[in-house]
C-alpha positions as CSV (number, residue, x, y, z in Angstrom):
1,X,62.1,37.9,140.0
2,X,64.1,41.0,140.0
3,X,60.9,43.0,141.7
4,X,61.4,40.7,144.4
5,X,65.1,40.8,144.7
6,X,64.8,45.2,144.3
7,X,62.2,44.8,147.3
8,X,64.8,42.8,149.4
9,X,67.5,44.9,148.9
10,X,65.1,48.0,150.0
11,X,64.5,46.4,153.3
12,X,67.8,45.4,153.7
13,X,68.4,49.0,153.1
14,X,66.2,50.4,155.3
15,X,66.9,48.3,158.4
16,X,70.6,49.4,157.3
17,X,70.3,52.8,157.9
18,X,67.8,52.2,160.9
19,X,70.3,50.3,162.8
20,X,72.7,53.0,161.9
21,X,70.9,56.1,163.0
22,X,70.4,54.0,166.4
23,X,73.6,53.3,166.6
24,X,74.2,56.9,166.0
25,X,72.1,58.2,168.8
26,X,73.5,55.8,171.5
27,X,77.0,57.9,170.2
28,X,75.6,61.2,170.6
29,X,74.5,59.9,174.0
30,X,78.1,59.0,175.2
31,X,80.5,61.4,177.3
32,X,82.5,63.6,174.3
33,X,85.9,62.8,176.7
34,X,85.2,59.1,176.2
35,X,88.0,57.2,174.3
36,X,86.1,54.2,171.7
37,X,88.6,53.0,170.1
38,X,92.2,51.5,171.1
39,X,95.5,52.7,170.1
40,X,98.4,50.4,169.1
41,X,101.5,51.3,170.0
42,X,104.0,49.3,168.1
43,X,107.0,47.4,169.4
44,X,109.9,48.8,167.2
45,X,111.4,45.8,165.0
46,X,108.7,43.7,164.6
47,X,106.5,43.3,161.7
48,X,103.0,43.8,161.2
49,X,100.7,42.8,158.4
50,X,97.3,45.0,159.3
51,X,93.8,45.0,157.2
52,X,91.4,47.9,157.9
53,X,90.1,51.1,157.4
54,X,91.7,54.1,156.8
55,X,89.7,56.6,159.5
56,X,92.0,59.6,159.7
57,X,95.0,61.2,157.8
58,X,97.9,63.3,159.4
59,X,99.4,64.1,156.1
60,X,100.2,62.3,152.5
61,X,102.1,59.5,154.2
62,X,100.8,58.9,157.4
63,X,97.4,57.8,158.0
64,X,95.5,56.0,161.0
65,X,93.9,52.2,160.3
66,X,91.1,50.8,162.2
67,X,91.3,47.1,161.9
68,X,87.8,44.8,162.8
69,X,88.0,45.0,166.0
70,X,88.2,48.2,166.8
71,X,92.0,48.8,167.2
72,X,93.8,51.9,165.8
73,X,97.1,52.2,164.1
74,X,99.3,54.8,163.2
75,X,101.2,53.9,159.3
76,X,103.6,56.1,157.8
77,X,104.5,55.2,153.9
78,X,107.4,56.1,152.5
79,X,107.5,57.2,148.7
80,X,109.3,54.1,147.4
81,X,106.9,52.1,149.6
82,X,105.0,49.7,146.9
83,X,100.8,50.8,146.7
84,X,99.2,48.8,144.5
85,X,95.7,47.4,144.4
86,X,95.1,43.6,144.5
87,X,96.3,41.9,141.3
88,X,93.2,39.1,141.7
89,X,94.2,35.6,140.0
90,X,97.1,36.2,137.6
91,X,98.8,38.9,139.9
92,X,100.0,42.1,139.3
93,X,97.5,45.0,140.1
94,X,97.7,48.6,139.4
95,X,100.1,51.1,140.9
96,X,99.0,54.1,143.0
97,X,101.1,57.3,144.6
98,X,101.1,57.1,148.1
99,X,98.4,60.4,147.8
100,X,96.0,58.1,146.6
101,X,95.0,56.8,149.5
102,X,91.7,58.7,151.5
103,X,89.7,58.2,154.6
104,X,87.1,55.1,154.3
105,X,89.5,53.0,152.0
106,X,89.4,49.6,153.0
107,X,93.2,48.0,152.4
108,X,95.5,46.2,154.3
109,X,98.9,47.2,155.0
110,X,102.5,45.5,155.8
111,X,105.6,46.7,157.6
112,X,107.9,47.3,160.5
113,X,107.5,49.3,164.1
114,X,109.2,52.7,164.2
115,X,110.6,54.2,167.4
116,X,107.6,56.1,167.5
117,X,105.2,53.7,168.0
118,X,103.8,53.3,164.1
119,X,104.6,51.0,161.9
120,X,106.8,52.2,158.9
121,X,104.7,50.7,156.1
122,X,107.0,49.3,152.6
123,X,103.8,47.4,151.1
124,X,100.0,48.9,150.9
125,X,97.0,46.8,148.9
126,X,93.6,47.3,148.2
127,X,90.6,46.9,145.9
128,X,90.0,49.1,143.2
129,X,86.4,49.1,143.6
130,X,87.0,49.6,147.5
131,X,89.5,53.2,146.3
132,X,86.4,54.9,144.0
133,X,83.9,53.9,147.1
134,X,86.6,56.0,149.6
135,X,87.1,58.4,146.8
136,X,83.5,59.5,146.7
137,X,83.1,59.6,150.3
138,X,86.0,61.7,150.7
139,X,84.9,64.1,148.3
140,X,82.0,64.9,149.8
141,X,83.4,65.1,153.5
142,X,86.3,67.2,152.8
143,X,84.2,70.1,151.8
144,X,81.8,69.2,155.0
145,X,84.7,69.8,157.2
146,X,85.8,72.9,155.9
147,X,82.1,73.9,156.5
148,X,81.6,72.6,159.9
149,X,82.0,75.7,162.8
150,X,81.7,75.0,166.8
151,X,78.1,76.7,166.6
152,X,77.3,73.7,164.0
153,X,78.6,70.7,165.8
154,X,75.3,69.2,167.1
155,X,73.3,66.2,166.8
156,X,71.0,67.2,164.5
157,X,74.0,68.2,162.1
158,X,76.5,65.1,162.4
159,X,73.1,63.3,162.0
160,X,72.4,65.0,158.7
161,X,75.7,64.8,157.2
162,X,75.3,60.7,158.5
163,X,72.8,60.2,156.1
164,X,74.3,62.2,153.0
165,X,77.5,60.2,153.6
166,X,75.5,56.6,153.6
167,X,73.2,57.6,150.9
168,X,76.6,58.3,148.8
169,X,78.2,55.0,150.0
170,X,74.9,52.9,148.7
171,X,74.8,54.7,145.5
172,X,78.7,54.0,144.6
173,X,78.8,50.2,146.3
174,X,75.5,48.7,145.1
175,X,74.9,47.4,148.4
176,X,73.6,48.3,152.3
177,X,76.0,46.2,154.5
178,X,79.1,47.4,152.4
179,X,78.0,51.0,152.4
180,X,77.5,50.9,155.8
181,X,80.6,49.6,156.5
182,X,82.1,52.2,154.5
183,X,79.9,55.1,155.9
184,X,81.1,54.1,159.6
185,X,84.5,54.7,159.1
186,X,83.8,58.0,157.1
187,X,81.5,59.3,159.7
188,X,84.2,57.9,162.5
189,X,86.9,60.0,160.5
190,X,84.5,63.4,160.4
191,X,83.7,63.2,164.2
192,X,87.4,62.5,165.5
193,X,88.4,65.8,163.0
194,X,85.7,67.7,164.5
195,X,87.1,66.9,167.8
196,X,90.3,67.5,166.7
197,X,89.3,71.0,165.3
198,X,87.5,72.1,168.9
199,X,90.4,71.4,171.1
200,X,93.1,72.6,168.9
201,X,93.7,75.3,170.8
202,X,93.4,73.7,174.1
203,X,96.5,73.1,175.8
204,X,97.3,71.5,179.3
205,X,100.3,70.6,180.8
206,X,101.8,66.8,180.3
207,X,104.5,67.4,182.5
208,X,106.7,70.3,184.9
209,X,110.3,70.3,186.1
210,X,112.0,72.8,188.1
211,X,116.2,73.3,187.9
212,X,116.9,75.3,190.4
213,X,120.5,78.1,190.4
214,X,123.7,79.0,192.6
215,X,123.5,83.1,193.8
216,X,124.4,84.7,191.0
217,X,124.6,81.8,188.5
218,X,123.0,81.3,185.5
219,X,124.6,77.9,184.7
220,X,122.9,74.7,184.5
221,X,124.3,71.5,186.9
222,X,124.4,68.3,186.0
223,X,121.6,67.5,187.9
224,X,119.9,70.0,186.0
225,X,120.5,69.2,182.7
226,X,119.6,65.7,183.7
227,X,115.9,66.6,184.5
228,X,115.8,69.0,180.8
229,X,116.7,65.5,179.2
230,X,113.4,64.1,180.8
231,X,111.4,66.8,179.4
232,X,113.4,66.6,176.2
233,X,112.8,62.7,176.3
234,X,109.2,62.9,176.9
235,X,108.2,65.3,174.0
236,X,109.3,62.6,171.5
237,X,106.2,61.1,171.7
238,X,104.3,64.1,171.8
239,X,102.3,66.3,168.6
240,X,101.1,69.7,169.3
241,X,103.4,70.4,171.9
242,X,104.9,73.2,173.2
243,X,107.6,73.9,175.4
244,X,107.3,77.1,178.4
245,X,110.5,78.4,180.2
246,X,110.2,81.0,183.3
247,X,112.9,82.3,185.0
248,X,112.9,83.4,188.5
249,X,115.3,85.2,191.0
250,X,115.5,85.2,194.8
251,X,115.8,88.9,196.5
252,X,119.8,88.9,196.5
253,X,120.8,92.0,194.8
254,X,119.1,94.3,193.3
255,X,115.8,94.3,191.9
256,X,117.3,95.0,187.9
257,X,120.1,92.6,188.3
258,X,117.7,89.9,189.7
259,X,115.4,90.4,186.7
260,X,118.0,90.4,184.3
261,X,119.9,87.4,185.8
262,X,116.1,85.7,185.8
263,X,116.3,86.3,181.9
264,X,119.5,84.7,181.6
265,X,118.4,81.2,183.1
266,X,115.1,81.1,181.3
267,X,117.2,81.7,178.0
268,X,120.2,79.1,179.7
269,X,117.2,76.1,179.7
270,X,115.9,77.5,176.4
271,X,119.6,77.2,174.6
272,X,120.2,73.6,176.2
273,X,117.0,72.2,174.8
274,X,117.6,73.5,171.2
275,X,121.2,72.5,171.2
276,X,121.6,70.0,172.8
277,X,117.9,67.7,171.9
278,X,117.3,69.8,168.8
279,X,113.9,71.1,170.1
280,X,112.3,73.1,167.1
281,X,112.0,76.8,167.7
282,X,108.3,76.5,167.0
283,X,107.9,73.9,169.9
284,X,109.5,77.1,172.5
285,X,107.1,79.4,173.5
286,X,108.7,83.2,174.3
287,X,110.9,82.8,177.4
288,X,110.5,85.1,180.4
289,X,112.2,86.2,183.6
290,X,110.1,87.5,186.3
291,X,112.8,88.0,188.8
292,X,111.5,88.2,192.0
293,X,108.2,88.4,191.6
294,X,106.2,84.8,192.3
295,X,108.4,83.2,195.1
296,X,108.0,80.3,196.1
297,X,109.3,80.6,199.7
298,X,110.1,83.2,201.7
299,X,113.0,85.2,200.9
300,X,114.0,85.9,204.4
301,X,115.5,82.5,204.9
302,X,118.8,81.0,203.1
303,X,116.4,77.7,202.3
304,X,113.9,79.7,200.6
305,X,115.9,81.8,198.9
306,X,117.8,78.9,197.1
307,X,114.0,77.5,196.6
308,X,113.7,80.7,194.6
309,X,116.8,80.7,192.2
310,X,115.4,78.9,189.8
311,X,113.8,78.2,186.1
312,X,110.5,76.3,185.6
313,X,110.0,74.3,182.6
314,X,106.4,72.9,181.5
315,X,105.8,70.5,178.7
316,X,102.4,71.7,177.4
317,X,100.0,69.4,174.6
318,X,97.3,70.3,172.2
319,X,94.4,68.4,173.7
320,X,92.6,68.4,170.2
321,X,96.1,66.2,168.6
322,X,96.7,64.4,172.0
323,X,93.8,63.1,173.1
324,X,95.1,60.8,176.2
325,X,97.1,63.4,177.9
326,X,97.8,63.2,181.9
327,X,99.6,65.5,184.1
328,X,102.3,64.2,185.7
329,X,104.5,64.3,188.4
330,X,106.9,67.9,188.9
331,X,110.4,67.1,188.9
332,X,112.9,69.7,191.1
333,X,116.7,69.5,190.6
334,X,118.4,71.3,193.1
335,X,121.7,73.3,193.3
């Protein structure tokens, strides 16, 4: 009898990981810019109650779930927040630190929408047997990653580090469909971070407005301050981003005065978005005033001289942390 049950289980096994590495190839096979999974974007206020699998972590309290079909959610627990695993028929269960929880863990979460689009999370659960599964996973992927270079990210790689990760996901579960399970949302986790890793550096622009300057002037209008809100507005929902001021100068004057007066309005936009929105310093790149080199127009004319008094702002994004980004439309305040 248990010969026949330790042959079933093989084959179970086997078509397991067959059906895996297929599935495996058909992703290998798929456009690397290609988006598989949905993101959530939750409605501030209202409460969610979300079961899944942890696939990627930002830090200790703020982790990504994939629920069963395929949709993505961005938690963030707070330290007070109440992690416990699943207290089975009389209750209770054991308490965890919010540091406890790793990539692969299957749990279910509950909580409230932030103004950020994740849900603030006061209540985490899980199984304990489910935790040591993650736990083993993560062990071994952690080091993996640290390993992994652009040179080594090919198919034949990912597809070796596929099987280590289900062979350690049948050993610690005792069974094919839960490893697998497990191993999908472990190898889902590795791949995102190794995309993540290869565009880190990558930056494109999300969005460009233009404020433009009275002769002379190095003080922002209304109107102008208006369109540095915008920006200011739109990097809320931004990571990775980065902030570039340029200041520019129309041919009035002299050449030094032009180039120093460009300075001033690059550093004019720069000051407004750090006092007045709070804009990190690490989120402004090094301001810069050309003067009155790059016109726009022609400096011959009183229309394209005002064209060229001016200061152009571009909201720039790490392609490797954003991975939906779109250039949008350029916004020009005149003066």
């Amino acid at each position: 009898m248990y010969k026949k049950i330790s042959v079933f289980i093989l084959a179970l096994s086997m078509g397991a990981i067959s059906a895996f590495a297929q599935a495996d190839a058909q992703m290998q096979t798929t456009s690397q810019t290609q988006t598989t999974a949905q993101t959530r974007a939750a409605v501030a206020g209202q409460k969610y109650k979300i079961k899944g699998v942890v696939v990627s972590q930002e830090d200790n309290g703020s982790f990504v779930v994939r629920d069963a079909v395929g949709v993505d959610t961005r938690v963030t627990v707070s330290p007070s927040a109440s992690v416990k695993t699943n207290g089975g028929f009389w209750g209770g269960g054991d308490k965890y630190p919010v540091t406890s929880i790793v990539r692969g863990l299957n749990l279910s979460v509950e909580g409230v929408g932030d103004n950020s689009g994740a849900v603030a999370v006061n209540k985490v659960r899980f199984d304990k047997d489910d935790l040591m599964t993650a736990r083993s996973i993560d062990a071994r992927v952690a080091p993996a990653e640290e390993r992994l270079t652009a040179a080594e990210q090919n198919a034949q790689r990912i597809s070796g580090q596929i099987d280590e990760l289900m062979a350690i996901s049948n050993a610690a579960k005792g069974g094919a469909k839960a490893a697998q399970d497990t191993a999908d949302a472990a190898v889902a986790g590795v791949n995102a971070t190794n995309k993540r890793i290869t565009d880190m550096d990558d930056y494109v622009v999300q969005s460009t407005a233009t404020v433009n300057f009275r002769v002379g002037s190095a003080v922002l209008s209304p109107e102008a301050k208006a369109s540095l809100d915008e920006v200011a507005a739109a990097s809320t929902s931004l990571k990775g981003y980065m902030i570039e001021v340029t200041g520019f100068a129309s041919a009035d004057g002299s050449t030094k005065a032009n180039k120093t007066l460009s300075e001033r309005r690059a550093q004019a936009v720069k000051d407004y978005l750090i006092e007045t929105h709070n804009i990190p310093l690490r989120r402004m790149s090094t301001s810069y005033g050309y003067g009155e080199l790059q016109a726009v127009a022609d400096n011959t004319t009183r229309e394209g001289r005002e064209q060229n008094r001016r200061v152009e702002v571009k909201l720039l994004v790490s392609r490797g942390i954003n991975q939906n980004v779109e250039v949008k439309s350029q916004t020009t305040t005149d003066r």
